[in-house]
VEXDREN-2710 file (C-alpha; in Angstrom, 1 decimal):
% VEXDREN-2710
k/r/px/py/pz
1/UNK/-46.8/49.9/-47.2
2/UNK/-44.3/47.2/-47.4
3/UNK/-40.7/47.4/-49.0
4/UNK/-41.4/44.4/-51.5
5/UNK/-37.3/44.8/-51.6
6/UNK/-37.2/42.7/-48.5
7/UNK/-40.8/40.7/-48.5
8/UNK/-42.8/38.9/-50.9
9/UNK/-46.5/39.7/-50.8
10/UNK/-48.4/37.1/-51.4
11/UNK/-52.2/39.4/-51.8
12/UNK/-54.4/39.8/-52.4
13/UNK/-57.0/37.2/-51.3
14/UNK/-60.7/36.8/-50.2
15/UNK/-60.9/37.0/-47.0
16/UNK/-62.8/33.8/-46.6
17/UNK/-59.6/32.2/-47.4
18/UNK/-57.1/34.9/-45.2
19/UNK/-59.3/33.9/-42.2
20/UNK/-59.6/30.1/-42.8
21/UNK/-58.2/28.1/-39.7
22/UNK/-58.6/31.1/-37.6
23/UNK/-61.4/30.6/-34.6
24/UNK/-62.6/34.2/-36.1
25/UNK/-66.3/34.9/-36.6
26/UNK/-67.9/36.8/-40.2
27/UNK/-71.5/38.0/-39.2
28/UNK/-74.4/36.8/-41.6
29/UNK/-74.5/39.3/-44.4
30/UNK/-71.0/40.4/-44.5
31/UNK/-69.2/39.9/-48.0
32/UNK/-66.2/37.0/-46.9
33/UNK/-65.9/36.8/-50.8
34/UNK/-64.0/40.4/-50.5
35/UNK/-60.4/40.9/-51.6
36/UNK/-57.7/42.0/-49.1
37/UNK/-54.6/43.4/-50.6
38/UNK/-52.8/44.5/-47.4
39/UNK/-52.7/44.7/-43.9
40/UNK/-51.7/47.8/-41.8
41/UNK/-52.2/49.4/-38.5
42/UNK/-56.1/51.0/-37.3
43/UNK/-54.6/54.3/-38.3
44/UNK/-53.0/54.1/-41.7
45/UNK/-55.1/51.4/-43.1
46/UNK/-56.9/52.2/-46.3
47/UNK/-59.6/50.2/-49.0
48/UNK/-58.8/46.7/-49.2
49/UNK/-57.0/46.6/-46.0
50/UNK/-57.2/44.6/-43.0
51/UNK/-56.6/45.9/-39.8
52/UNK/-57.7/45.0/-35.8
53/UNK/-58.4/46.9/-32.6
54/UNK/-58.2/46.1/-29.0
55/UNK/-58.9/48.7/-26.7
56/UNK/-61.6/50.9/-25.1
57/UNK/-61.3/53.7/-27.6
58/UNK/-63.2/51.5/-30.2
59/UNK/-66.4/54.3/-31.2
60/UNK/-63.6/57.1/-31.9
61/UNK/-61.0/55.1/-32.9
62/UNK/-62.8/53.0/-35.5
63/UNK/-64.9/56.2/-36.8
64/UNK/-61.2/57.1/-38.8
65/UNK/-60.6/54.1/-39.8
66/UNK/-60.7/53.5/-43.5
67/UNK/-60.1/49.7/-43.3
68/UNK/-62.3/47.6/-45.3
69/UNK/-62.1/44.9/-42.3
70/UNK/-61.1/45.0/-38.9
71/UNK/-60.3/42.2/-36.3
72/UNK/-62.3/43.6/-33.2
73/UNK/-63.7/41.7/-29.9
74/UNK/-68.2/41.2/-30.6
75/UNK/-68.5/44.1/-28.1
76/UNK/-66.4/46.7/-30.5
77/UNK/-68.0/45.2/-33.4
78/UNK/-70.9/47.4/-33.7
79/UNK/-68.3/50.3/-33.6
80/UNK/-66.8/48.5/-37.0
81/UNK/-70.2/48.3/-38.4
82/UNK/-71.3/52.0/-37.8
83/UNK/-68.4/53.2/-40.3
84/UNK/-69.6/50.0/-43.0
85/UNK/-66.1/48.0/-41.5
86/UNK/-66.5/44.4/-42.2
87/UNK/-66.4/43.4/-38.5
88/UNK/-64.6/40.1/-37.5
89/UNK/-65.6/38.8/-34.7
90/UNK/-62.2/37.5/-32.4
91/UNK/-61.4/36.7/-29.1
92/UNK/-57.8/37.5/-29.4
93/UNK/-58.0/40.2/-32.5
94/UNK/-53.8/41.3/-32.1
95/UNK/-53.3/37.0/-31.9
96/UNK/-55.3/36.6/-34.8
97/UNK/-53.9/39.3/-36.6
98/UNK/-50.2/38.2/-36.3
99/UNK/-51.7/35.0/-38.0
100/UNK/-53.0/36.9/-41.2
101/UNK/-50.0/39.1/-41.6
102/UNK/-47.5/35.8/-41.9
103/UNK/-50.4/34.8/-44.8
104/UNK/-49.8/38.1/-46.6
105/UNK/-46.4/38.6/-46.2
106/UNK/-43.0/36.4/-46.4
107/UNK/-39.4/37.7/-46.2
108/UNK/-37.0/36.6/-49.5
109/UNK/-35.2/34.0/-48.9
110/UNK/-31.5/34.2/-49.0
111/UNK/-30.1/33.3/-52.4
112/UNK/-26.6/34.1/-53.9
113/UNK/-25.3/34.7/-57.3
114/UNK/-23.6/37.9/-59.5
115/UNK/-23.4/40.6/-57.3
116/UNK/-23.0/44.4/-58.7
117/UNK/-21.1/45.7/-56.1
118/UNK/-17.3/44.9/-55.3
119/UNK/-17.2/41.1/-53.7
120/UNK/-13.4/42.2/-53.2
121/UNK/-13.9/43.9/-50.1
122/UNK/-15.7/41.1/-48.3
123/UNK/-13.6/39.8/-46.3
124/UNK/-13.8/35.7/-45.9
125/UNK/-17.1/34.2/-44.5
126/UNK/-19.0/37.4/-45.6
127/UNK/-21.9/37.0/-47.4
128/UNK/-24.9/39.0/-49.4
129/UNK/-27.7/38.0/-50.2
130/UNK/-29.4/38.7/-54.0
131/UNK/-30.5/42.7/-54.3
132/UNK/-27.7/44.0/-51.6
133/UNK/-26.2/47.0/-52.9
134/UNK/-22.8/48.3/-51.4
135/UNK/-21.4/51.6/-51.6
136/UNK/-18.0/52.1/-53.0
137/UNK/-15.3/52.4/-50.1
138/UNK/-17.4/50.3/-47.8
139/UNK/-15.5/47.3/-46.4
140/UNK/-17.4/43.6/-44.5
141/UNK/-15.6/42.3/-41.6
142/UNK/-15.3/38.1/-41.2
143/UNK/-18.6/36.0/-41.2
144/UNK/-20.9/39.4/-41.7
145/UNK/-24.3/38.6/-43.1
146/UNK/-25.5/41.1/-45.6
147/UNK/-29.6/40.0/-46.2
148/UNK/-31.4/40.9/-49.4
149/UNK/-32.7/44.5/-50.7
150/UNK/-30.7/45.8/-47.8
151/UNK/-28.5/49.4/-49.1
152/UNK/-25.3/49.8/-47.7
153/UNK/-23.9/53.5/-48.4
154/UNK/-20.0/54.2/-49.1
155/UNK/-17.3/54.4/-47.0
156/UNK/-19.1/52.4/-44.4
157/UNK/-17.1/49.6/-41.7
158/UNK/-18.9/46.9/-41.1
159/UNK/-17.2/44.6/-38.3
160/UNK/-16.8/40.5/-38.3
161/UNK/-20.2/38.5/-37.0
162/UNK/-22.6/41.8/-37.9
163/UNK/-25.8/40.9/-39.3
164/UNK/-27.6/43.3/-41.3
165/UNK/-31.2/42.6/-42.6
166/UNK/-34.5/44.8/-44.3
167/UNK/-32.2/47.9/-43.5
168/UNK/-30.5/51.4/-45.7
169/UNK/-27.4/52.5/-44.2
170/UNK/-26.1/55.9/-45.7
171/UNK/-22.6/56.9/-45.9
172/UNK/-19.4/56.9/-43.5
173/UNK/-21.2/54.1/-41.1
174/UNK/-19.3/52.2/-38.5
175/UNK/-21.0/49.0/-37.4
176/UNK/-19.0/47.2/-34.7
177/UNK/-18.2/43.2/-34.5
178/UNK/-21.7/41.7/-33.5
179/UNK/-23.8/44.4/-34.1
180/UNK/-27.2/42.8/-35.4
181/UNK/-29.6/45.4/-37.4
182/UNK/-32.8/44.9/-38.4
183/UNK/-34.0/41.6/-36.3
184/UNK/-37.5/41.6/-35.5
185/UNK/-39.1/43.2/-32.7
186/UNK/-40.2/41.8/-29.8
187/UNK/-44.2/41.5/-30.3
188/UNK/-45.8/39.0/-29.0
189/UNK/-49.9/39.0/-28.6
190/UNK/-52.0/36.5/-26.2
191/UNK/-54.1/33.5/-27.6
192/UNK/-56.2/30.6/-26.1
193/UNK/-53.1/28.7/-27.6
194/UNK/-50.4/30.6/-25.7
195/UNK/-48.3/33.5/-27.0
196/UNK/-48.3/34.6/-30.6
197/UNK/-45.0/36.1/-32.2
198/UNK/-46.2/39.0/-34.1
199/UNK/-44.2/39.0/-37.5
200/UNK/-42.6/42.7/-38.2
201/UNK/-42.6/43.8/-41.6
202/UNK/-40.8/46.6/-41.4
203/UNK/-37.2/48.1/-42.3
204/UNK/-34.9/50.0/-40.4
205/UNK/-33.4/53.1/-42.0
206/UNK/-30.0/54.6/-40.8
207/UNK/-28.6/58.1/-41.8
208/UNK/-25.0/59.2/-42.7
209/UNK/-22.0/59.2/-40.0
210/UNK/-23.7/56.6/-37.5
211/UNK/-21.6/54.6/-35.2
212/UNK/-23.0/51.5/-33.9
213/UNK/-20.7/50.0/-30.9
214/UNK/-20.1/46.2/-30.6
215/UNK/-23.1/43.7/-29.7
216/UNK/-25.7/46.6/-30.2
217/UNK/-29.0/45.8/-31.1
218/UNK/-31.6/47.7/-33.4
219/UNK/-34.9/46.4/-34.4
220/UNK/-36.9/46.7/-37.7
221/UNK/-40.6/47.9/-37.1
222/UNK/-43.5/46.4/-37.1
223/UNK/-44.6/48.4/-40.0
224/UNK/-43.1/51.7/-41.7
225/UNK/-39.4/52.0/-40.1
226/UNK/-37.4/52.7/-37.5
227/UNK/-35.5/55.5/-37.7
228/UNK/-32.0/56.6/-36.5
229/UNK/-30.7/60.0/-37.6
230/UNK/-27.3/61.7/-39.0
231/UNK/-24.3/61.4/-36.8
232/UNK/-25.6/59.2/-34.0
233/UNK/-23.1/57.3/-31.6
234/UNK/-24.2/54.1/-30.2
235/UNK/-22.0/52.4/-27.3
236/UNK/-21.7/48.3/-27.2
237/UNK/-24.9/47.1/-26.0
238/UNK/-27.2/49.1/-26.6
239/UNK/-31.3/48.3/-27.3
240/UNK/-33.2/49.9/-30.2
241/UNK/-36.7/48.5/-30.0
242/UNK/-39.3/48.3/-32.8
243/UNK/-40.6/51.8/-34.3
244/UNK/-38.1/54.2/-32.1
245/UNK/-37.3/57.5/-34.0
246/UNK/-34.3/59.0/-32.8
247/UNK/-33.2/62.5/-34.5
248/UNK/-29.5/63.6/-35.4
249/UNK/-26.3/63.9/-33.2
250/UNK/-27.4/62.0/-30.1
251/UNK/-25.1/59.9/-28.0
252/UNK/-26.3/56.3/-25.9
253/UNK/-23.8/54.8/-23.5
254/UNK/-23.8/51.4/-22.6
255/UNK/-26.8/49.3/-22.0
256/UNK/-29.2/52.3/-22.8
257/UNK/-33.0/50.5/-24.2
258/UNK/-35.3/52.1/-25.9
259/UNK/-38.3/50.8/-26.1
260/UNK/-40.9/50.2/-28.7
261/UNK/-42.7/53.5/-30.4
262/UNK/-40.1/56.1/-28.7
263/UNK/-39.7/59.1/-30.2
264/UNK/-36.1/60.6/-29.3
265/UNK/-34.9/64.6/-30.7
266/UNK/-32.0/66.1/-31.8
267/UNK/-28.8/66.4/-29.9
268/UNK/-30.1/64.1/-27.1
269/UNK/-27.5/62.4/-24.2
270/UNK/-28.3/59.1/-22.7
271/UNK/-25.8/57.6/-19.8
272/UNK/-25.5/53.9/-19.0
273/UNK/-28.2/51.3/-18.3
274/UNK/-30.7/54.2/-19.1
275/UNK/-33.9/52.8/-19.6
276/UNK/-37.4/54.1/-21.9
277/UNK/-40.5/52.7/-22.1
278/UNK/-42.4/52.5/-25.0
279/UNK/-44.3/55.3/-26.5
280/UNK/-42.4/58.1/-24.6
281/UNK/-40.9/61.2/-26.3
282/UNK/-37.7/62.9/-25.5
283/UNK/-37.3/66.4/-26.4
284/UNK/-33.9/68.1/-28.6
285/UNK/-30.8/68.4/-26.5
286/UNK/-32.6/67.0/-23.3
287/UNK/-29.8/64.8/-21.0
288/UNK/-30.9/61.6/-18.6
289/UNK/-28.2/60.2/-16.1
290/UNK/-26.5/57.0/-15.9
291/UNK/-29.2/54.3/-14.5
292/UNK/-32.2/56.6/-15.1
293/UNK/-35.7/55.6/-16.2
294/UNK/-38.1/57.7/-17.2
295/UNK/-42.0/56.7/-16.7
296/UNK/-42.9/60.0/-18.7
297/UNK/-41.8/62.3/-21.5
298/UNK/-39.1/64.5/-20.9
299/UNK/-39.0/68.3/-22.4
300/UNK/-36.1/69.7/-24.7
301/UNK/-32.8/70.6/-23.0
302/UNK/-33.4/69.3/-19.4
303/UNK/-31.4/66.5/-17.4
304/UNK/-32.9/64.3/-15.6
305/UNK/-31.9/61.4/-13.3
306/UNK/-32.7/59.0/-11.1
307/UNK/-36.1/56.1/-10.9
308/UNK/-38.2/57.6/-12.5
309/UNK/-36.3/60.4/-13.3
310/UNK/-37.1/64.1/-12.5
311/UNK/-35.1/67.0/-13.1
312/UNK/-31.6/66.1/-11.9
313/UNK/-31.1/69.1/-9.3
314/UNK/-34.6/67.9/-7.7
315/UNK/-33.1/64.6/-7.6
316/UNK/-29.8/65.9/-5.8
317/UNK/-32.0/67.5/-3.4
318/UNK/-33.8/64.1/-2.4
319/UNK/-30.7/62.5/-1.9
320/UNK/-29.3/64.9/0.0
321/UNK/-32.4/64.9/2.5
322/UNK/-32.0/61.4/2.7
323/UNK/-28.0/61.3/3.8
324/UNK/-29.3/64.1/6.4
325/UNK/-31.6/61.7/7.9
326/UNK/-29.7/58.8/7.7
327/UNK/-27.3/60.8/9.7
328/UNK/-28.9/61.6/12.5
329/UNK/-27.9/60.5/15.7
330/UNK/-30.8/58.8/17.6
331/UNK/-32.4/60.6/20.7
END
C-alpha cells in the first residue's frame, strides 16, 4: 500500500494504543487488543486495516468494506457492525484519521552519504538524499533537492531551485527552475480543535518525454499515486492536485488546476487559467478554452468554453445574443 522507499512504517500496533489520545469511542465488547498493520481508504482497505467513513452512503458503502476497523460517526456505526467492522465511535472520523495515519507512517529523513549514481552532474547546491537513483545523461540545475527513494530516469533536465520528492520520473524529462514535485496535497479535515492537515502518503509517478514549465506544481496522493502520462507538456504555473490521472500527449497552458481525484485522457488541450474541480473526468482528445471551468465531465473530442463550460459553439451563441441585446437602441 505504501512505497516503504519513501516512508517508514511504523505497524503494526493494537489499536488500543493507535487510538490512545484520540477523543474516539471502542464499544463494550469490541477487541481494542487487535493488531492494525495499515491504514487505507473505505474501498481498498483489507484484514488488519484501518479505515473511516463520513457520508450518507454508510449501509452500502461499509457492506464492501473489508477493513478490520473503521472510524465512523455512532449513527453509521451499526452499518460497521453489520459486516463484523470494529466500529469506532468519532465525532470527526476524516480528523481523527489524519491523526492515526501520522502514527503509522513517517517519511525518511534526509540523510547523505555514497551515492551510486554520477554526483558529477549536480551542479553546485544540488543535493540527494540516501536511495535516489539517477539515470545516466540526466543533469541537476543549482540548489535542486533530490529527496530519498525518489527515481530519476536518463537524459532528464532538471532546472536550479526544483524540488523533487516520493516521485519516478522516466526518461528524456524536462523539469523547469522551481518546479516542486511531489509536495503534499492539500487535505485538510475539521476537528473540535480546528483544522487537521491530513498527511499524504503517496508518490507521484511521471512517464517518459514530460515537460514540466517553471514554478509548476504537482502533488503526491493521498494514497496510491498520481499519475501523469508519456509526452505531457506542462506550462509555468500550472496545479496538479492530489490523485489526478492524466493520460499521454496532453498539453496545460498557464495557470491550468486540476483538482484532487481528476481523471484526464489521452491527447487532451487545456488553455490558460482553466480550472477542474475535483473528481471530474475529461474524455481523450477533448479541448477546454482559455478561462474555462467545468462544473461536470466533459466527453472525448469536444471543446468547451466558457463558466461552466458547454460546448464552445453553444457558448458563441450566448455571447453573441448577449452583444445583440446590449446593442439595442432603447424605445
Amino acid at each position: 500500500m505504501v512505497e516503504r522507499k519513501f516512508y517508514k512504517h511504523l505497524g503494526p500496533l493494537k489499536l488500543v494504543d493507535l487510538l490512545n489520545g484520540l477523543d474516539v469511542d471502542i464499544p463494550e465488547g469490541q477487541f481494542g487488543d487487535i493488531e492494525i498493520k495499515n491504514a487505507a481508504p473505505v474501498d481498498q482497505a483489507g484484514v488488519f486495516d484501518i479505515c473511516y467513513y463520513e457520508g450518507r452512503k454508510a449501509k452500502a458503502v461499509l457492506a464492501d468494506c473489508k477493513a478490520s476497523v473503521c472510524l465512523v460517526s455512532p449513527e453509521n456505526a451499526e452499518h460497521a457492525g453489520a459486516n463484523n467492522i470494529v466500529a469506532v465511535h468519532s465525532k470527526n472520523p476524516r480528523a481523527d484519521f489524519a491523526r492515526v495515519l501520522e502514527r503509522l507512517y513517517r517519511p525518511h529523513d534526509y540523510e547523505f552519504g555514497p551515492q551510486s549514481f554520477d554526483e558529477k552532474f549536480m551542479a553546485p547546491g544540488a543535493i540527494a538524499g540516501i536511495g535516489a537513483s539517477i539515470g545516466k545523461g540526466t543533469t541537476l540545475g543549482p540548489n535542486a533537492v533530490i529527496g530519498p527513494g525518489v527515481t530519476i530516469g536518463e537524459n532528464c533536465k532538471i532546472g536550479a531551485n526544483v524540488s523533487i520528492e516520493f516521485a519516478t520520473l522516466g526518461d528524456g524529462c524536462v523539469v523547469q527552475n522551481g518546479a516542486v514535485i511531489g509536495g503534499s496535497g492539500f487535505g485538510v479535515a475539521m476537528s473540535n480543535d480546528g483544522c487537521v492537515d491530513v498527511p499524504h502518503i503517496g508518490t507521484v509517478e511521471i512517464g517518459n518525454n514530460v515537460s514540466i514549465g517553471c514554478q509548476t506544481t504537482i502533488d503526491r496522493a493521498m494514497f496510491g499515486a498520481t499519475i501523469i502520462g508519456d509526452g505531457c507538456k506542462f506550462d509555468n504555473q500550472v496545479q496538479v492536485a492530489h490523485n489526478v490521472k492524466i493520460g499521454t500527449n496532453c498539453i496545460f497552458a498557464a495557470f491550468v488546476g486540476l483538482s484532487g481525484s481528476c481523471n484526464i485522457g489521452n491527447n487532451v488541450v487545456m488553455g490558460g487559467r482553466v480550472g477542474i474541480p475535483d473528481h471530474i473526468n475529461i474524455g481523450d482528445g477533448a479541448v477546454m478554452a482559455a478561462n474555462s471551468a467545468t462544473m461536470r465531465d466533459i466527453p472525448p473530442g469536444e471543446t468547451y468554453s466558457g463558466i461552466p463550460a458547454i460546448p464552445i459553439r453553444e457558448h458563441m451563441r450566448q455571447i453573441s445574443a448577449i452583444r445583440k441585446l446590449t446593442q439595442k437602441k432603447p424605445q
